[in-house]
N, C-alpha and C positions, 0 to 999 in steps of 0.2 A: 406836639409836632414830633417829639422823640419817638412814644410811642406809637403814633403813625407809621413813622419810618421802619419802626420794626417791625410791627405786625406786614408791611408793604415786604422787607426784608425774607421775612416767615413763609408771608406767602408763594415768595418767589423759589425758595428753596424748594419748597411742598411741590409745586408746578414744575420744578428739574427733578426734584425725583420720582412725580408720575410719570414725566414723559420717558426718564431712563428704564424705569420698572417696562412703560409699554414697550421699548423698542428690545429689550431685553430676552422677555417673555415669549416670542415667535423662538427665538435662539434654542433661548433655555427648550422651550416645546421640546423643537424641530432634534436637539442634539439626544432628551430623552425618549424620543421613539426610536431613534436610533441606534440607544445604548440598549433599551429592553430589545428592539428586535434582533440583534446580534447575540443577546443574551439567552435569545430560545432558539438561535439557529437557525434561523426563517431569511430567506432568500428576499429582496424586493419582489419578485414575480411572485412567490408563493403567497406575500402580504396580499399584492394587489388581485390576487385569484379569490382570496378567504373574503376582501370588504369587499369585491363584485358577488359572493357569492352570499354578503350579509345584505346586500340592495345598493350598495355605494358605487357608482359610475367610475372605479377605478380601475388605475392602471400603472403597469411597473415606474413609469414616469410621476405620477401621481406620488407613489413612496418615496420618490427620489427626489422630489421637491418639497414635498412635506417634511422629508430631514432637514432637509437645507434652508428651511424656513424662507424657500421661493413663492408659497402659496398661504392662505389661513388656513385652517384646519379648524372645521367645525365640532364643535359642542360633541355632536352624535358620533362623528368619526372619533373622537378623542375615544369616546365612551368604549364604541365597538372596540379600539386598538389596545385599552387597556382590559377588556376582558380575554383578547384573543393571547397577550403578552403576559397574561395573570401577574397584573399589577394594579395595585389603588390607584382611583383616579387623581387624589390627590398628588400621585407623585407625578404626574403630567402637568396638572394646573398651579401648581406652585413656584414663584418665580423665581424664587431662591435667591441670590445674589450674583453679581458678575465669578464668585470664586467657585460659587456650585455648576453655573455653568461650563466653567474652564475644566474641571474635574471631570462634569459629564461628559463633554468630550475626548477628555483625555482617557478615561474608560472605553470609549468608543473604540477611537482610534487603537486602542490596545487588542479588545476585542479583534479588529481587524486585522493587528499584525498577526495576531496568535492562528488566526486560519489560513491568513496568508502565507505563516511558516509550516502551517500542518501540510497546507497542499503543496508547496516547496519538496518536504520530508518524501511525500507520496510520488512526486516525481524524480525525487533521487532514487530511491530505493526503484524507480521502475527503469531508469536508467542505468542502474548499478547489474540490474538482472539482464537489459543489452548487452551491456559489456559483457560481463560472463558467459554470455551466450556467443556473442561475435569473436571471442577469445578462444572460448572451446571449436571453436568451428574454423577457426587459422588456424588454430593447433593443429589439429586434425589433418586437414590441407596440407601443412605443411611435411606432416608425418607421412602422408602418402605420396605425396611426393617428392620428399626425398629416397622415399625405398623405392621408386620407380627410375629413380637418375642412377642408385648407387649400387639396387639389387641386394641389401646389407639387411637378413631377415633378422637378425641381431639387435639391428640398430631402430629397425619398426618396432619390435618388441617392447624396448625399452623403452618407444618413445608412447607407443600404446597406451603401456603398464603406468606412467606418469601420467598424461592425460588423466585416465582413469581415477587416481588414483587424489590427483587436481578436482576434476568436474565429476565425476560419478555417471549415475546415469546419462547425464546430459550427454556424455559422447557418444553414446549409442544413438543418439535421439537427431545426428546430424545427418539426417536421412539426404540431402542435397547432394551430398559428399560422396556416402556411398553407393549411391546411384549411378553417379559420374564415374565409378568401376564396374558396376554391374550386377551390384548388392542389394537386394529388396529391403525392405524394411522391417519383413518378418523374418527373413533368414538375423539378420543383426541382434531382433530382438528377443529369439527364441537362445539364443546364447546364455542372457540377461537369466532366462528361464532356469535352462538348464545348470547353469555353475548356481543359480540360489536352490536350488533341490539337491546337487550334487552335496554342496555346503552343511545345509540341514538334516541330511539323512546322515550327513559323516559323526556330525555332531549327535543327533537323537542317537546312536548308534553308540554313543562315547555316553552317554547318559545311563543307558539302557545296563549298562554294565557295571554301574553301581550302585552300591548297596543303598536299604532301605534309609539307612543310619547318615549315610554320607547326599543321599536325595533331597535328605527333609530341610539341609540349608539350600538348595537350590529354589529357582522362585516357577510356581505353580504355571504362571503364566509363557515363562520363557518356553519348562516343557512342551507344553502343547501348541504354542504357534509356532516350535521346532519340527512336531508330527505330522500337525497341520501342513507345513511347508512341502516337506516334506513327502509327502503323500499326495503334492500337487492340489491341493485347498487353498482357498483364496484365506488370508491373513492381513491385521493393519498394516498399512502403509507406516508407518512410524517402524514397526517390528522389521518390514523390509530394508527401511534406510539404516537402520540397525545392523543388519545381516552387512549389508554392503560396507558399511564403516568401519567393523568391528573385525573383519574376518578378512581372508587370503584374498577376496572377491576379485579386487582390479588384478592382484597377480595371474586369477585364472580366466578371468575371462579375456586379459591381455592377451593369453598363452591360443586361447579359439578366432578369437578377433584376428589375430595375426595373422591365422592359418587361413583362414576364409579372406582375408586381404590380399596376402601372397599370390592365390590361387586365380584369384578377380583379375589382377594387377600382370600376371603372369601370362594372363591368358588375352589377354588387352596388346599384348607386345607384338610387331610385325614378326613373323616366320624368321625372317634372316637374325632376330637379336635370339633367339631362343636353342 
């Protein structure tokens, strides 16, 4: 009878841990297609595009309940999703225990946070470029219009030369602005031109007059996208942000900007203020 009882005992246990193992096993599945396809980067849509395009009646829903272990998930489907995830199939079919599961997911979930904080990142930084943008462009605003209240060619300058000297290019680029005085956008930006040529000819100029000896520390490179510039040739983009950084650039182009502002602004004003 004892032995009865336990074998009945034995059995009983064996028949809770297959039925744990099955109800376990969709989990575990559904949490490792999950983790592999987060782990190659693949969009639900792109899965369900790649298994309609292996012969499998899928669809972005179809992945999305297949994680979720809302559907079974055939034998062949396994197969196809672990070739396309480049992973053994044993690591799909194996049911691991309730603590493998919880890890897979907790890998999931991780995975998810990490692109969730990527594309967070990608919208600050494009928010951050708004702002700078809508800042230079009040600035600006407010630059001209205070030298049309106060007529103070003084106090444009300095607020120009700052600007400038703040946003760089960008000020010239707030074509809105100087429109609303009378400003095209090639007069503005032929400025930009001419103080970067004025700049690099002063300099190649300052080069040219030293010796062989005193040359050979300077760097090969700078010389000639100096000539280049110079001599009105196009030159990288890096070497230009360079010139504008490095050099008098926002004081002189402040000093043209002005004058072509003044002029706009001047000429805008009723007969009787003039």
């Amino acid at each position: 009878m004892r032995d009865q009882r336990e074998s009945t005992s034995a059995n009983g246990a064996r028949r809770d841990a297959d039925g744990e193992l099955a109800s376990r096993l969709p989990k575990t599945l559904g949490a490792r297609l999950r983790a592999a396809r987060m782990a190659t980067g693949l969009s639900q849509g792109s899965v369900a595009t790649a298994m309609a395009e292996r012969g499998f009646s899928w669809r972005q829903t179809t992945v999305a309940k297949s994680e979720a272990a809302d559907r079974p998930v055939l034998f062949a489907e396994v197969a196809a999703l672990a070739q396309m995830y480049r992973r053994p199939l044993e690591y799909f079919l194996y049911p691991g225990t309730e603590l493998d599961s919880l890890l897979d997911q907790a890998a999931s979930e991780l995975k998810s946070l990490a692109v969730a904080i990527d594309e967070a990142q990608k919208n600050v930084e494009i928010l951050r470029k708004d702002m700078r943008l809508y800042e230079c462009n009040a600035g600006l605003l407010h630059a001209l219009v205070r030298y049309r209240n106060s007529s103070d060619g003084g106090l444009l300058l300095n607020d120009l030369q700052f600007l400038l000297r703040e946003y760089g290019r960008l000020v010239l680029e707030m074509d809105d602005a100087f429109e609303s005085i009378g400003l095209t956008e090639e007069q503005v930006s032929a400025i930009d031109d001419d103080v970067l040529t004025e700049l690099a000819t002063a300099d190649d100029a300052r080069y040219r007059k030293l010796s062989e000896e005193d040359l050979q520390w300077e760097s090969p490179e700078l010389l000639n996208n100096l000539s280049a510039m110079a001599a009105r040739e196009e030159v990288d983009d890096s070497f230009v942000d360079f010139m504008r950084t490095a050099t008098a650039w926002p004081d002189y182009v402040g000093v043209q900007l002005a004058s072509l502002v003044l002029g706009a602004i001047d000429r805008q004003r009723p007969a009787t203020e003039v």
